[in-house]
N, C-alpha and C positions, 0 to 999 in steps of 0.2 A: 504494500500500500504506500503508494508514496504521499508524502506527506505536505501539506498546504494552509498556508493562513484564512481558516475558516471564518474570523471576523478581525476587523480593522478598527482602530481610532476611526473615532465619529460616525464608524457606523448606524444605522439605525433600526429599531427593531419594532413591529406593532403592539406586543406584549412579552410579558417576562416566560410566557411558553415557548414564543420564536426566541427569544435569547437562548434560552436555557440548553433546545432546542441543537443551539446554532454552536453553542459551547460544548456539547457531548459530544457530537460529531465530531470536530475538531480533537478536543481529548483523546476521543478513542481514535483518528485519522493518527494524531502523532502518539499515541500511546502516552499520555500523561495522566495524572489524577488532579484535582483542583478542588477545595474547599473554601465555602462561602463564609470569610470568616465576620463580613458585617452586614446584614440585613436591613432594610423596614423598607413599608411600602412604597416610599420613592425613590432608594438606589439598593445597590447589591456594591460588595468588594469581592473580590474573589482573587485567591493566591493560590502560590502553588501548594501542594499537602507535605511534600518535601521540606522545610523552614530555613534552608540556608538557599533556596530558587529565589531568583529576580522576579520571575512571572509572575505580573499580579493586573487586573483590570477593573476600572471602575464603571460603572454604569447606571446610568439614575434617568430619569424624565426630563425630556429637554424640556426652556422655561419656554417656547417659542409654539409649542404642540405638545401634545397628549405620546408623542411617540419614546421610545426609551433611545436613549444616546450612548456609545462609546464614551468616555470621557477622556482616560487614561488608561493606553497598554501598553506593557512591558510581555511583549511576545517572546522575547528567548529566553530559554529557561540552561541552568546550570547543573539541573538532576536529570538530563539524557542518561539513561544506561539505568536509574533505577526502577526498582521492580513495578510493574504496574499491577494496583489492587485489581485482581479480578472479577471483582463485584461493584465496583463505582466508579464512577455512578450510573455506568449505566445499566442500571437499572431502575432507571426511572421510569415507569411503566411506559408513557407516551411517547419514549423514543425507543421500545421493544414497540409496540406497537404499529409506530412508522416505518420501521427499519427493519424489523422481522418479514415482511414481503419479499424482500429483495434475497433476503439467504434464503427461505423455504416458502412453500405454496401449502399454505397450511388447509387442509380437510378435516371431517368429521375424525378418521381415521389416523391423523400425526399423532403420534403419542409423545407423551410427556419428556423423553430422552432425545427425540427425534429434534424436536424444537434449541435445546441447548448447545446441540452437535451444531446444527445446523448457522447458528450464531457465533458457535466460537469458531467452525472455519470461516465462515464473512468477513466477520470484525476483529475474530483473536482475543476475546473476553469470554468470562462465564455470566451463565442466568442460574437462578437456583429453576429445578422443575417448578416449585409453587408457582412462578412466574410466569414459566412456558406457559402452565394450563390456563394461567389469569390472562395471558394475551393471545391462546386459543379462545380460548369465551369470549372475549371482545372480539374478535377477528373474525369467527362465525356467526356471532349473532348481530354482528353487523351485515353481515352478508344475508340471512336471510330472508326469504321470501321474497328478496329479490332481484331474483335470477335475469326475468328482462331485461331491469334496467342494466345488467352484469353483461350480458349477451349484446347491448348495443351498442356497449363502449368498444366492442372487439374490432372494429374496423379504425377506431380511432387510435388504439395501441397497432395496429397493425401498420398506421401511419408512422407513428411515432418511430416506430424500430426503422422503418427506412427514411428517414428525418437523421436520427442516429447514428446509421449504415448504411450511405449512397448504393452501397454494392450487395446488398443483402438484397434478397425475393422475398415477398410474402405474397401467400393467396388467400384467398376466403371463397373456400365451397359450404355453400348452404342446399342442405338437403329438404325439400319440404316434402 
């Protein structure tokens, strides 16, 4: 996985989910851990969980708009090479959630084992099982009973991947 600065000074975020969000990814892109060591509801601090790292980013509600700001980062970090927790954070459920598609296709059928394999070859972290089945259950029963609307995005993903892949084919045979 190579590794890229997933958010920037002064960036801007719609809510502290798209931050949060926008922070795990990154974390787990460069394999780091990061803990929020100040809180309240108009800014966040966040450092590295290592305490002799430089990494640290501040983030609060710009005064100009409702949107949350970058303030201050210090993106390069001094603890490369140590061990990264296998369990943080992500395991925040709503980025297992968004990001569990992309490693497995989850069915009726995935079992509780199948889900954690399936995340630690993606991303190269653990989930405990409790979690797998908790973003099973969300992930199917958000899906049901609604197979149509499932069925007519299929030309739209079919777009996408040759959007994606000049040189890829896709077809769509419909049997009626």
């Amino acid at each position: 996985m190579a590794t890229s600065l997933a958010v920037v000074n002064g960036q801007q975020f719609s809510d502290w989910d798209e931050f949060t969000i926008s922070l795990i990814d990154w974390s787990v892109e460069a394999r780091f851990d990061y803990l929020v060591t100040k809180a309240d509801p108009g800014r966040k601090i966040i450092n590295c969980r290592n305490p002799p790292c430089a990494f640290h980013i501040h983030v609060s509600y710009a005064n100009t708009n409702e949107s949350l700001r970058i303030s201050r980062l210090e993106p390069h970090r001094s603890c490369i090479g140590v061990a990264l927790n296998p369990r943080l954070p992500h395991s925040y459920l709503k980025w297992l959630i968004l990001r569990t598609p992309a490693a497995i296709i989850i069915t009726p059928a995935s079992t509780a084992k199948e889900i954690p394999n399936a995340i630690q070859l993606r991303y190269g972290i653990g989930i405990k099982d409790d979690q797998a089945r908790r973003v099973k259950y969300f992930l199917l029963s958000s899906n049901t009973g609604n197979f149509r609307a499932q069925y007519q995005m299929i030309p739209a993903y079919l777009n996408q991947i040759t959007q994606a892949n000049p040189s890829a084919h896709t077809a769509l045979k419909i049997n009626n």
